[in-house]
C-alpha positions in Angstrom: -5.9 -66.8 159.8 -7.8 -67.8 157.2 -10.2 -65.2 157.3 -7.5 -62.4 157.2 -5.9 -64.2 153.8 -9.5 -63.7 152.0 -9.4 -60.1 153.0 -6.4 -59.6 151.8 -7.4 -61.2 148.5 -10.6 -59.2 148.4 -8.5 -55.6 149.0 -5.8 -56.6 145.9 -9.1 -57.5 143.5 -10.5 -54.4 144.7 -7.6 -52.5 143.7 -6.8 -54.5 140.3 -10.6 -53.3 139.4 -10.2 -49.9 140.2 -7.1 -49.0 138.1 -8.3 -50.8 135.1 -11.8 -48.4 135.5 -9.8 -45.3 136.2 -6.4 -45.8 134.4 -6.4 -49.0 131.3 -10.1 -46.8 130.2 -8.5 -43.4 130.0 -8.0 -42.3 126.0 -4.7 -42.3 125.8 -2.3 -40.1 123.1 -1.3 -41.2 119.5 2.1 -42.2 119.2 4.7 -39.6 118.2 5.8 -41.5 115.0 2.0 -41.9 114.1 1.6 -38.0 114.8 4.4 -36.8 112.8 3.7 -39.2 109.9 -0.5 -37.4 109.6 1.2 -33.9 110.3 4.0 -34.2 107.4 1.2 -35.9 104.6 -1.2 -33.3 105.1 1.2 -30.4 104.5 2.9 -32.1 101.2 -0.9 -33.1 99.9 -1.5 -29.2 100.3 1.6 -27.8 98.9 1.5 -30.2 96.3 -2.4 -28.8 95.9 -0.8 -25.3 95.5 2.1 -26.2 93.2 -0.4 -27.8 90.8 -2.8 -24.4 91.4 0.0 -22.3 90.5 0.8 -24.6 87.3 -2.8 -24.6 86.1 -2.6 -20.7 86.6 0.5 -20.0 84.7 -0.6 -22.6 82.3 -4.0 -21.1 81.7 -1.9 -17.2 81.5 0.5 -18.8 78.5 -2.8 -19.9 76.5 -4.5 -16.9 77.2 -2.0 -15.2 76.0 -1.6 -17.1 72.9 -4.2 -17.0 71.9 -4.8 -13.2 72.6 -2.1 -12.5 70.0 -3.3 -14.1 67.4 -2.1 -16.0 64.5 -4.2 -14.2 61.5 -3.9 -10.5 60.5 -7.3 -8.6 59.3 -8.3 -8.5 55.6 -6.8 -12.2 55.3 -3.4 -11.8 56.4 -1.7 -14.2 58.3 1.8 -13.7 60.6 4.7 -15.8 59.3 7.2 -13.6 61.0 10.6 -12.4 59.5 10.5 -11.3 55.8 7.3 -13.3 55.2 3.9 -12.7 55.3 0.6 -14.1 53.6 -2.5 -12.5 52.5 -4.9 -13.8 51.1 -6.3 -13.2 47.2 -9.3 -11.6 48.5 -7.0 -9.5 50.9 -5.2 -8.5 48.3 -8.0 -7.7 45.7 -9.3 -4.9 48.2 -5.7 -3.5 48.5 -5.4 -3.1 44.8 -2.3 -5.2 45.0 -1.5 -6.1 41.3 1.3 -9.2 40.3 3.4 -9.4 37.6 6.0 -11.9 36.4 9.7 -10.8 36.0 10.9 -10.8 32.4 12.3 -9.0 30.1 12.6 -5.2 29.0 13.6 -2.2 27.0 15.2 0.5 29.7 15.5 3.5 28.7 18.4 6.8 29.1 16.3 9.6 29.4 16.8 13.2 30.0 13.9 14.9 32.0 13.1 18.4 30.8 10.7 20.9 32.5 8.7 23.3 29.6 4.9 24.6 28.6 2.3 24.2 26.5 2.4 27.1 23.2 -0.5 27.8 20.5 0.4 26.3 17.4 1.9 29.4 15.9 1.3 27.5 12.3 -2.4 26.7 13.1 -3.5 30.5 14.9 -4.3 33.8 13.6 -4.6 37.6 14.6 -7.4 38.5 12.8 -7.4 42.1 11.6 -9.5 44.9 10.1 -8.2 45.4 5.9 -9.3 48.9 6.4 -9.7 51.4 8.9 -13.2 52.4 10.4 -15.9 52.1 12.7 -16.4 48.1 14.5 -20.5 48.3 13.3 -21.2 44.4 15.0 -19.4 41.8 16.4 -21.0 38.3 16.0 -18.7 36.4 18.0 -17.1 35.3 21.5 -14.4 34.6 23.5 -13.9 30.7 23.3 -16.3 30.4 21.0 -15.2 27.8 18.0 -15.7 29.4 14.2 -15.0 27.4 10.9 -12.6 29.0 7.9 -14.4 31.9 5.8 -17.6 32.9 8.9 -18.0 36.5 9.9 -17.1 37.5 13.2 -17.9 41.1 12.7 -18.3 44.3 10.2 -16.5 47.3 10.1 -17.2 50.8 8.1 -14.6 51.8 6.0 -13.6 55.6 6.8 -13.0 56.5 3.0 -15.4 54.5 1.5 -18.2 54.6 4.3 -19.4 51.2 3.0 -19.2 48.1 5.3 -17.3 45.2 4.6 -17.2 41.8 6.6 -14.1 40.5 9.1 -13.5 36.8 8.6 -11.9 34.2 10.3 -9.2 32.4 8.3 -8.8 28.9 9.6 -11.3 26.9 11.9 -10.8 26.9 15.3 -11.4 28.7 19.1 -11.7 32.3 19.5 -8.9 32.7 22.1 -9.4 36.4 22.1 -11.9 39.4 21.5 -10.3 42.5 21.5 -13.4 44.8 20.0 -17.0 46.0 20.9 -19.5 47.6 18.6 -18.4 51.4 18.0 -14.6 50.3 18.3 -12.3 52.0 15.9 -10.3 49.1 13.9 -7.0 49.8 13.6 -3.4 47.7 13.3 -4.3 45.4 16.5 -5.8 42.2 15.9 -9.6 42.5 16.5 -9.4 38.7 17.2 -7.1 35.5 17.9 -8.3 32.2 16.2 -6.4 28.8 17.0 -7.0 25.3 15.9 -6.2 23.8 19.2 -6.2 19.8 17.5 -2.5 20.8 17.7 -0.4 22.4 20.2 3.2 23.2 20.7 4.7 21.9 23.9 8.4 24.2 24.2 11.2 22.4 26.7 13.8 24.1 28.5 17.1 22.3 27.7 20.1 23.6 30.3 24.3 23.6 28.8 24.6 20.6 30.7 22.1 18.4 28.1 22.3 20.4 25.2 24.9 17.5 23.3 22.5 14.8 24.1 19.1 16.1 22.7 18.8 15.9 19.1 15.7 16.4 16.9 13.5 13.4 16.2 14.4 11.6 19.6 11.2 10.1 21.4 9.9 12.3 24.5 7.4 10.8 27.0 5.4 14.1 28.2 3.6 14.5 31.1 1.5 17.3 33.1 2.7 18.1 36.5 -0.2 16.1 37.9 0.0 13.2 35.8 -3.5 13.7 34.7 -2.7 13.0 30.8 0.1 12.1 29.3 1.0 11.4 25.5 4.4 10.5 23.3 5.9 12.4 20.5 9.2 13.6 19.1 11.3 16.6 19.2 10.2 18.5 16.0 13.0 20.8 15.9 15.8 23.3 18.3 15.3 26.5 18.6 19.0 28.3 17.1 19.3 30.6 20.0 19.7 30.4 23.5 17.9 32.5 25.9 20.2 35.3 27.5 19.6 34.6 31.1 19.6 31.1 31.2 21.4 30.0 28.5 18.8 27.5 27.8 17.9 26.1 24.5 14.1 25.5 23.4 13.3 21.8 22.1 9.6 22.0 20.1 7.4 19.1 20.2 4.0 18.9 18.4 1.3 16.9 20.5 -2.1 16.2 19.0 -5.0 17.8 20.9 -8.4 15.8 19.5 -10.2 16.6 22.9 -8.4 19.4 23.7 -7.0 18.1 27.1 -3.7 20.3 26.1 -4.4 23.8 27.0 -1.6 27.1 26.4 0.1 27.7 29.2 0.4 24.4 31.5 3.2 23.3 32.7 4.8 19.7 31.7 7.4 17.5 32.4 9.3 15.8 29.1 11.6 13.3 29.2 13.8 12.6 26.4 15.0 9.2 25.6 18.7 9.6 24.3 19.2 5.6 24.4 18.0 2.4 25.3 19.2 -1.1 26.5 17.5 -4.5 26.4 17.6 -6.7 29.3 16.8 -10.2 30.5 15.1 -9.2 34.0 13.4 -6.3 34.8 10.4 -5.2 37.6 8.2 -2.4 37.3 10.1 0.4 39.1 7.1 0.5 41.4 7.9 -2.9 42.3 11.4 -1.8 44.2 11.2 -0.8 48.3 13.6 -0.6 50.6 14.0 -2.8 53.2 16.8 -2.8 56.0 19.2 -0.9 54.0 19.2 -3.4 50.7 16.8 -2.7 47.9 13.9 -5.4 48.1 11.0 -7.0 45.9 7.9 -8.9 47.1 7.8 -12.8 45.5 4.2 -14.0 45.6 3.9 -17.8 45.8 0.3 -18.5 46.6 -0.7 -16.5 49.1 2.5 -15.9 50.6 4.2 -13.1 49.9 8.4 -12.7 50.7 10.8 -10.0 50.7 14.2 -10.6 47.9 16.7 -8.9 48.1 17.9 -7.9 44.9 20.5 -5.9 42.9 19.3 -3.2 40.5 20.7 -1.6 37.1 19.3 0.7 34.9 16.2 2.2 35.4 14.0 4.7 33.5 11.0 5.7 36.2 8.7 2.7 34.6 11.4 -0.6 34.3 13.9 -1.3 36.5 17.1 -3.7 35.4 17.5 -6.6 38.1 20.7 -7.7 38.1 20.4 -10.6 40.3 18.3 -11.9 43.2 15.1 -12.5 41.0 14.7 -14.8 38.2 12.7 -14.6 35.0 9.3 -15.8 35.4 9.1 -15.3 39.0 5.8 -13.1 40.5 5.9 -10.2 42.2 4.0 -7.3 43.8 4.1 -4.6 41.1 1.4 -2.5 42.4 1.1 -0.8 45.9 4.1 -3.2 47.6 4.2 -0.8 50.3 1.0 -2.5 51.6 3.5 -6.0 51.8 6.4 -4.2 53.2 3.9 -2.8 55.9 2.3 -6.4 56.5 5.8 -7.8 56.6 6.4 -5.2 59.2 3.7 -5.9 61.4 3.8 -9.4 61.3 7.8 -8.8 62.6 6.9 -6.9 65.7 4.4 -9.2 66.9 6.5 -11.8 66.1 9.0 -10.5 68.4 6.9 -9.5 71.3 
């Protein structure tokens, strides 16, 4: 009896040992709450990863970009955006801008006329031949200058046979030659002498102007290229009109030292019929326009800004401000369509 309880003992030992070798060893798997709480960090950690990626990415784009546009313009010039805009002195220099300060000015009425330049009829001479006969020499040329009392050539006299000298008048040009050795001199001018120090420039006045130009008014002249350019006054109005046009001729004198006047060129004349002081006034170069309104460039430093202002009178070299700039103020009188252009620039990258 005995005997059979140990065995019995031995059999549940036995069997005690064998499931804690085979069953209590054996790994076993995590808990589900452990599981699910590794699974659901590592996916936040990543997306949060990814999130910040895509923030350093976009982040990185926006300064990129920045700093691809750019804050400074070439030359000196800086973006301010809207009707501002800076350049700097140096900038400036090289684009010839030029600054003057608002102020006062005389503006004047004028009347532009359109005419030519005329020989001095009181300063020229057709030389002639006193008597008839044979041209024996000719001792000068076309455009060459002569002085009062020289020879320019010898003709035979047909009665006489004896041969008598041709001589210029006045001092001047020869303008024209119109003889050669062995010639016959007759009635026609051998040659044309003109003092050209003097000149006649003739203006074409139409019905429409003829009440407002008088003698002794001043009249700004011009050549069609304003390569020169002088002053003067109308000398006197010619008392007929011409039959097709019904114009009337106005007749300035202009002094020709260097003979930068020459007969036949074309000039514009305009005729100041009155004048008008004012307290502001811009060189007319000075005025743009600039979303419809009329606009000047204010220079302050090296900032330049659009004003709107309102204009009076103007006569092609002062302009009558009316308001919108005071006395005093600078602004761009010189090439302020390189401003208006800046300005312009510096709005569309503004914008973009």
């Amino acid at each position: 009896m005995r005997n059979k309880f140990i065995v019995i003992l031995l059999a549940v030992a036995l069997a005690a040992g064998a499931y804690w070798f085979f069953i209590a060893r054996s790994p076993q798997p995590a808990p589900a709450e452990t599981q699910a709480h590794g699974d659901g960090h590592g996916h936040e950690e990543n997306e949060a990863s990814h999130d910040k990626g895509e923030e350093a990415h976009g982040h990185g784009h926006e300064e990129a970009k920045s700093g691809g546009d750019g804050h400074g313009h070439e030359e000196g010039g800086e973006e301010e955006g809207g009707d501002k805009t800076k350049i700097s002195d140096a900038a400036a220099a090289n684009s010839e801008i030029s600054v003057l300060e608002a102020g006062p000015a005389t503006i004047h009425d004028v009347v532009s006329l359109t005419g030519r330049i005329t020989l001095n009829q009181n300063t020229s001479a057709n030389v002639k031949a006193r008597f008839a006969g044979i041209v024996r020499s000719v001792n000068k040329g076309l455009a060459e200058s002569v002085t009062a009392g020289e020879t320019l050539a010898t003709v035979e006299n047909n009665d006489s046979l004896l041969v008598y000298p041709v001589k210029s008048p006045i001092t001047g040009v020869i303008l024209q030659r119109n003889t050669n050795v062995g010639d016959v001199a007759g009635d026609q001018p051998l040659f044309v002498v003109a003092d050209m120090s003097n000149v006649w420039a003739e203006f074409f006045i139409f019905p429409r102007d003829i009440a407002r130009i008088k003698n002794n008014q001043k009249i700004h002249i011009n050549a069609t290229d304003e390569s020169i350019k002088t002053e003067a006054v109308i000398n006197s109005l010619l008392p007929v009109a011409e039959a097709s046009s019904q114009t009337v001729i106005a007749r300035v004198t202009i002094e020709n030292p260097e003979g930068q006047w020459r007969s036949g060129m074309t000039v514009r004349g305009d005729v100041v019929v009155a004048e008008k002081a004012v307290s502001v006034a811009v060189a007319s170069s000075a005025i743009q326009r600039q979303e419809g309104a009329n606009v000047v460039f204010v220079k302050s430093g090296e900032s330049y800004e659009a004003r709107k202002v309102e204009i009076g009178l103007g006569d092609g070299e002062w302009t009558e401000i009316r308001s919108g700039l005071k006395a005093g103020e600078s602004y761009v009188a010189q090439n302020s369509f390189v401003v208006k252009a800046d300005i312009g620039k510096a709005g569309a990258e503004h914008e973009h």
